[in-house]
C-alpha positions, 0 to 999 in steps of 0.5 A, a space after each residue: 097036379 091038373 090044376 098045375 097043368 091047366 095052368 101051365 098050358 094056360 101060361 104057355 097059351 098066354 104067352 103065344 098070344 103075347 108073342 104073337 101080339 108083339 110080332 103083330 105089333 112089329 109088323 105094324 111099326 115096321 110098315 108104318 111111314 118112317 118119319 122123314 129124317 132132316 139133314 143140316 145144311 150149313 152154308 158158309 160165306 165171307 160176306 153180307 148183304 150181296 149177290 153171295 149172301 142172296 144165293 144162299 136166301 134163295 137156295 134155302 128157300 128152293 131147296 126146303 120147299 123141294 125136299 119138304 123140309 128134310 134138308 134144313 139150310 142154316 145160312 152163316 154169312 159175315 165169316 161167322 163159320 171162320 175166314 177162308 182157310 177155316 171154311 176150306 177145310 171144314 168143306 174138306 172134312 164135311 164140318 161145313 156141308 156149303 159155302 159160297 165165294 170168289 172161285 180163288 178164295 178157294 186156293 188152299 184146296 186147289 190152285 187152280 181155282 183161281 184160273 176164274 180170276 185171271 186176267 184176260 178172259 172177260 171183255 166187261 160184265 155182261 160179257 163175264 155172264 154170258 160166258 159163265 153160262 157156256 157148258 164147256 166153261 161150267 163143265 171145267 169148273 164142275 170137274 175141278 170142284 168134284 177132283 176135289 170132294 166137293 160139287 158145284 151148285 151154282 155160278 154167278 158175277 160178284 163183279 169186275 175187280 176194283 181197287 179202294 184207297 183211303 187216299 186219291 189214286 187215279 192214275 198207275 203212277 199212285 201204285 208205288 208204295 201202296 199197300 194193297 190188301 188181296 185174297 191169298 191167290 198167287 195170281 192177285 198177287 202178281 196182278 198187284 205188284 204188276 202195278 207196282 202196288 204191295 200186295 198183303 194177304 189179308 181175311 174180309 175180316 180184319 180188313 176194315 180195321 187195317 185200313 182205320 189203321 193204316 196199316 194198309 192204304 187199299 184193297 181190291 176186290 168188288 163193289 158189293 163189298 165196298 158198299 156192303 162193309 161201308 168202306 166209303 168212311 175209310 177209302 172212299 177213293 174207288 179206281 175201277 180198273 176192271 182187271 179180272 172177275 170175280 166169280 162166285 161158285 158154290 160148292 157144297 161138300 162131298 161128305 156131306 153129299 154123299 151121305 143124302 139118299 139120291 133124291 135128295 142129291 139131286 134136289 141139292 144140285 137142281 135148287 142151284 140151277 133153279 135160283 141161278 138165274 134169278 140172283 143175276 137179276 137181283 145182282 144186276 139191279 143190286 149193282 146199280 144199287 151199290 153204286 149210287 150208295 157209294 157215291 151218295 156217301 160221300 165215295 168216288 169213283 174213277 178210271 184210268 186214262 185209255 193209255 193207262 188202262 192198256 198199260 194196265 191190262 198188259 201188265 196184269 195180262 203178263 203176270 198171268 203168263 209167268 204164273 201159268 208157264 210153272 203151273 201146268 194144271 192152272 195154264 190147261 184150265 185157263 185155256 179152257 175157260 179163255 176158249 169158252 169166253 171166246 165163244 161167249 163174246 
């Protein structure tokens, strides 16, 4: 019976000291350093080779060296990620966490993403830059992306709206009959039948086909995708009419924001800001660049007489009247960005 009992006590002893090994233990391990844990960022955008596709090299860049890594950016470039639709939606739904493109690639989360692309509010493009710095006009914009789940990291000019043909078109009276491929926004296209033009809805991707099949005669959009996509093979009749802007925001989802802890949200927006100014620079070198592309390609460029342009403008300035008069939440917008243009000039 003694035997038995040293022994038991002996167990029990044994097993205390285990315990208390295995609490120390635990102790041990829950005040260690937690590995640090990595977030994917994927980063979508329709085109390649440009000022959109250089934000997101930069911001890769900024934003996993400032958070040592815990936050991976896979950048997707060429609609890799799906056409404009696909990627609103997976911003919605948090399955894409960014994406960068013209403000009214936007439109099927909010119409009102187009106001960026009316016309009237932008003299040329440096005038386009400067405004897009105003607080007033970044504020507007913010507010819009944040109304709607997601938050805006950064703005930059893509460029000043120009149209390409796989025929000569050099003056309005060559409008008529053309079928013009434009983004899904309502404003580009009334713009375009305000020429006299057929605007066809179309995604980036299907576009160079369309055009080696005539199914369509041009398209408008900028030069960093004409040069880019080497369109200067089949529309190398360039018309710039410099109508509108197009304005590239980048927006990164809420879900996927809110799911960061807060240093981490803040290393998100502030990498924006931080490589905001150096892709401007890149693009405005990169303009230059694109543009002796084209034309060392065989591509050519012309512009409306003066009268022609005017007429162009007035047009084009009209139909944007009639879009904000039924649309009151587009028309406050628009005011807003016009006022802080204003101030820009």
């Amino acid at each position: 019976m003694q035997g038995q009992s040293t022994g038991g006590l002996c167990g029990r002893a044994l097993c205390l000291l285990g315990l208390a090994a295995g609490l120390g233990l635990a102790g041990a391990l829950a005040s260690s350093p937690v590995p640090a844990q990595e977030f994917v960022m994927k980063f979508a955008t329709q085109t390649a080779n440009d000022t959109q596709t250089e934000f997101m090299r930069a911001y890769k860049a900024e934003l996993e060296t400032a958070t040592s890594n815990r936050i991976r950016v896979d950048p997707y470039a060429s609609a890799q990620l799906g056409a404009a639709p696909r990627q609103a939606e997976g911003l919605r739904l948090g399955t894409i966490e960014a994406a960068v493109g013209p403000a009214e690639l936007f439109v099927g989360i909010d119409q009102r993403f187009q106001a960026l692309a009316l016309s009237g509010l932008f003299k040329d493009s440096d005038h386009a830059r400067r405004a897009l710095l105003v607080p007033a006009l970044r504020e507007a914009v913010r507010d819009l992306a944040a109304s709607r789940n997601l938050v805006l990291i950064g703005m930059n000019l893509f460029d000043l709206q120009e149209f390409v043909f796989t025929t000569p078109v050099t003056s309005l009276k060559g409008f008529p009959g053309k079928r013009i491929r434009v983004l899904a926004s309502e404003a580009e296209q009334r713009a375009v039948s305000a020429l006299g033009g057929s605007p066809v809805p179309m995604a980036l991707p299907e576009v160079l086909a369309a055009l080696q099949q005539h199914t369509i005669d041009g398209q408008t959009t900028g030069m960093p995708v004409y040069s880019a996509f080497r369109y200067y093979d089949t529309s190398p009749y360039l018309l710039d009419t410099h109508l509108w802007a197009l304005v590239s925001i980048s927006v990164v989802s809420k879900i996927f924001y809110n799911r960061l802890p807060p240093e981490l949200q803040k290393a998100v927006v502030e990498a924006g800001a931080k490589v905001e100014p150096e892709v401007t620079k890149w693009s405005l070198a990169r303009d230059a660049a694109d543009r002796q592309n084209w034309t060392d390609h065989g591509g050519k460029i012309a512009t409306l007489s003066a009268d022609e342009q005017g007429d162009a403008v007035r047009r084009s300035t009209e139909s944007v009247e009639a879009l904000l008069n039924k649309n009151a939440g587009l028309k406050e917008l628009y005011e807003k960005i016009r006022a802080a243009a204003k101030s820009a000039l």
